[in-house]
Structures are given as structure tokens and as C-alpha cells.
C-alpha positions, 0 to 999 in steps of 0.5 A, a space after each residue: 500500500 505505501 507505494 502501490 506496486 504489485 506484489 507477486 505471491 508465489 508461495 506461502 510459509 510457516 516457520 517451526 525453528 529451522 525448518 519452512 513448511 509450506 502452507 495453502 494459507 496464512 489466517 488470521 492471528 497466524 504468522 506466515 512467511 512470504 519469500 521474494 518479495 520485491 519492493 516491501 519494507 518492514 512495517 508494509 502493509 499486503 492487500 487486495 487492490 480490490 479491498 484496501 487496507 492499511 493496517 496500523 503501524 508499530 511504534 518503535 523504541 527510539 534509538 537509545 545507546 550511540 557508538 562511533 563505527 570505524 572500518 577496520 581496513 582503510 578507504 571502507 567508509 562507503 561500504 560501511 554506510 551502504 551496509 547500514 543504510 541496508 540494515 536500517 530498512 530492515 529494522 527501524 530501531 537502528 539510526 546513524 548519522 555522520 556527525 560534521 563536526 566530530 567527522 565520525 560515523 555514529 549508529 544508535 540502537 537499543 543496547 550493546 547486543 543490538 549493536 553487536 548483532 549490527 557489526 557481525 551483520 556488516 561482516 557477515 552480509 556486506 563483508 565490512 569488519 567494524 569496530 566501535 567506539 565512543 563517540 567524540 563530544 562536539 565541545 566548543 571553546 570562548 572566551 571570558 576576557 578582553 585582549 587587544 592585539 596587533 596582527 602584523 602579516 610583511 612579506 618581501 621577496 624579489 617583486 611586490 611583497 605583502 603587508 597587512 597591518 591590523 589592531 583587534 579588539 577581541 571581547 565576550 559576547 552571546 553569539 553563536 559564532 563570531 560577531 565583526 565590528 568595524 570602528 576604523 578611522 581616518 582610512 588606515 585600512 581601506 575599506 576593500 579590505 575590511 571583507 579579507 579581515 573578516 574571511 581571517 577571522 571566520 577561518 580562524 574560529 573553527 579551531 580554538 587554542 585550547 583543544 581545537 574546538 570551534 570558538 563561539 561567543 566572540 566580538 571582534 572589532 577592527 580598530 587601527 590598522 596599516 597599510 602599503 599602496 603597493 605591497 597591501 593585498 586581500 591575502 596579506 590583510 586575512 592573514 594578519 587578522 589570522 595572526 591577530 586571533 592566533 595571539 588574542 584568544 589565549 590572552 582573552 581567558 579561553 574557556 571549554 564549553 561542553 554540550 548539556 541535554 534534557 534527561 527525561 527518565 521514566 522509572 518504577 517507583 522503587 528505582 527512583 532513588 537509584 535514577 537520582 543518584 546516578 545523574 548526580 554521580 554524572 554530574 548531572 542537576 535533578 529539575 523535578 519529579 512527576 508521577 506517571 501512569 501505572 506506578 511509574 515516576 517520571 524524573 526530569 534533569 540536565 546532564 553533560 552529553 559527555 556522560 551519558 554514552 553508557 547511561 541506557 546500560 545502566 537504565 536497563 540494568 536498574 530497573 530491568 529493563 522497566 524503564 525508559 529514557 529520552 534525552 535531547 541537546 539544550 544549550 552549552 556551559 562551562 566545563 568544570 576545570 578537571 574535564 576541560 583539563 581531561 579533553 585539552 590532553 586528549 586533544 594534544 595526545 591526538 595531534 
């Protein structure tokens, strides 16, 4: 019915175990196989052309448990994401994304089994091996004071050289990236140059001093500057505000975000006091308690993303298997010293 081809029903069977029997009919309440069909998808609904049905869908779980997929032999990327954009016609509860920030291929099932049972399906059907790992945390980087550099760019070699002077000031500010102002006087830099300055700067934030993460929440303005009638270019003038972000930041008290989500946990009375230990112990904050249906409490918090990877383990072993979870990004905050510490060495160790 979802896209109205005909089917060709050849045979039909029952299946005991091993074993397929064929059967002259499949009735109601019965579970029957059909082999070969052509352009049916999980969730499809067979009928008549005649007599039109749809039957009601399967509400699926979401997704609950993330691991980053890695082919193990080099240059296999694509036919890990063919492998998975197969399996996930076949079940709905598995979802990957490729993340554009951490650069990572991430697939989410319901647990650990479910993603076992995915890797020995890309090598057993698709001959892909895989391993997993946890996936990297999108952390951002800003800056908590003021700094006022100069970014001096002079190139002379046989010919014209280049020569871009620029004085910046760099400050706090609640953008989600990079806000430029320009308070230039008396013409020492021309206006033709102003675009370059910037080019230099939205380059500059997509990797911060501290970890390489991208920087938000910088006000940039450009104040004083120099330059040559002759030797001064658009290449000169991006690379000396290049030269300026590269020595303002670390002098404007840089600081590492990290990425914090909206927990909502449904769990049986009883393990309420487990829930609410586990999210202080993640150094997650508690928001509030509701009741939900049928004995159950619905448990609402924050919690840094970067502890959350295995939180669904722990959720099925607390209440087995009872409870349920949903967990959304919110917003970004300071990360307490010791982590930021933690992903800075990480950061230097990958290099």
C-alpha cells in the first residue's frame, strides 16, 4: 500500500525453528512467511487492490545507546554506510548519522547486543569488519576576557611583497559564532579590505587554542590598522587578522564549553532513588519529579552529553529493563576545570 506496486505471491510459509513448511494459507492471528518479495519494507502493509487496507503501524523504541563505527581496513567508509543504510530498512530501531563536526560515523540502537548483532551483520552480509567506539563530544571553546592585539602579516621577496597591518579588539559576547565590528578611522585600512579581515577571522574560529574546538561567543572589532599602496593585498590583510586571533584568544581567558541535554527518565517507583543518584554521580542537576501512569515516576534533569554514552546500560540494568529514557541537546556551559583539563590532553595526545 505505501507505494502501490504489485506484489507477486508465489508461495506461502510457516516457520517451526529451522525448518519452512509450506502452507495453502496464512489466517488470521497466524504468522506466515512470504519469500521474494520485491519492493516491501518492514512495517508494509499486503492487500487486495480490490479491498484496501492499511493496517496500523508499530511504534518503535527510539534509538537509545550511540557508538562511533570505524572500518577496520582503510578507504571502507562507503561500504560501511551502504551496509547500514541496508540494515536500517530492515529494522527501524537502528539510526546513524555522520556527525560534521566530530567527522565520525555514529549508529544508535537499543543496547550493546543490538549493536553487536549490527557489526557481525556488516561482516557477515556486506563483508565490512567494524569496530566501535565512543563517540567524540562536539565541545566548543570562548572566551571570558578582553585582549587587544596587533596582527602584523610583511612579506618581501624579489617583486611586490605583502603587508597587512591590523589592531583587534577581541571581547565576550552571546553569539553563536563570531560577531565583526568595524570602528576604523581616518582610512588606515581601506575599506576593500575590511571583507579579507573578516574571511581571517571566520577561518580562524573553527579551531580554538585550547583543544581545537570551534570558538563561539566572540566580538571582534577592527580598530587601527596599516597599510602599503603597493605591497597591501586581500591575502596579506586575512592573514594578519589570522595572526591577530592566533595571539588574542589565549590572552582573552579561553574557556571549554561542553554540550548539556534534557534527561527525561521514566522509572518504577522503587528505582527512583537509584535514577537520582546516578545523574548526580554524572554530574548531572535533578529539575523535578512527576508521577506517571501505572506506578511509574517520571524524573526530569540536565546532564553533560559527555556522560551519558553508557547511561541506557545502566537504565536497563536498574530497573530491568522497566524503564525508559529520552534525552535531547539544550544549550552549552562551562566545563568544570578537571574535564576541560581531561579533553585539552586528549586533544594534544591526538595531534
Amino acid at each position: 500500500m505505501r507505494t502501490g506496486n504489485q506484489e507477486r505471491i508465489s508461495k506461502v510459509l510457516t516457520v517451526r525453528g529451522k525448518k519452512q513448511e509450506d502452507a495453502s494459507a496464512v489466517t488470521a492471528g497466524d504468522i506466515g512467511a512470504i519469500p521474494k518479495l520485491t519492493s516491501a519494507n518492514t512495517g508494509d502493509t499486503l492487500c487486495s487492490p480490490t479491498r484496501k487496507v492499511i493496517l496500523e503501524g508499530i511504534d518503535y523504541p527510539a534509538p537509545s545507546f550511540s557508538m562511533a563505527v570505524y572500518p577496520k581496513k582503510k578507504g571502507e567508509e562507503d561500504k560501511v554506510a551502504q551496509g547500514l543504510a541496508r540494515l536500517v530498512e530492515e529494522d527501524p530501531t537502528i539510526k546513524y548519522v555522520s556527525d560534521p563536526e566530530t567527522k565520525e560515523l555514529v549508529v544508535s540502537g537499543l543496547g550493546e547486543q543490538h549493536l553487536d548483532v549490527v557489526v557481525s551483520k556488516l561482516k557477515a552480509k556486506f563483508n565490512v569488519d567494524v569496530e566501535l567506539k565512543q563517540p567524540k563530544v562536539a565541545y566548543r571553546e570562548t572566551i571570558r576576557g578582553k585582549s587587544d592585539v596587533e596582527g602584523k602579516h610583511k612579506k618581501q621577496s624579489g617583486g611586490s611583497g605583502q603587508y597587512g597591518d591590523v589592531w583587534i579588539k577581541f571581547e565576550p559576547c552571546d553569539s553563536e559564532g563570531l560577531e565583526f565590528e568595524i570602528a576604523v578611522v581616518g582610512g588606515s585600512v581601506p575599506k576593500q579590505f575590511f571583507p579579507a579581515v573578516e574571511k581571517g577571522l571566520r577561518d580562524s574560529i573553527k579551531a580554538g587554542p585550547l583543544a581545537g574546538y570551534p570558538v563561539v561567543g566572540v566580538k571582534a572589532t577592527l580598530y587601527d590598522g596599516k597599510y602599503h599602496p603597493v605591497d597591501s593585498n586581500e591575502m596579506a590583510f586575512k592573514t594578519a587578522a589570522q595572526l591577530a586571533f592566533k595571539a588574542g584568544i589565549p590572552q582573552a581567558k579561553p574557556a571549554l564549553l561542553e554540550p548539556v541535554g534534557t534527561l527525561k527518565a521514566t522509572v518504577p517507583d522503587a528505582n527512583m532513588g537509584d535514577i537520582m543518584g546516578e545523574v548526580n554521580k554524572r554530574r548531572g542537576r535533578v529539575l523535578g519529579m512527576n508521577a506517571g501512569e501505572g506506578g511509574m515516576q517520571i524524573v526530569e534533569a540536565e546532564v553533560p552529553m559527555a556522560e551519558m554514552a553508557d547511561f541506557s546500560i545502566f537504565m536497563r540494568q536498574c530497573t530491568q529493563g522497566r524503564g525508559t529514557f529520552s534525552f535531547e541537546f539544550e544549550r552549552y556551559e562551562d566545563a568544570p576545570a578537571q574535564v576541560a583539563q581531561k579533553v585539552i590532553e586528549a586533544a594534544k595526545a591526538d595531534e
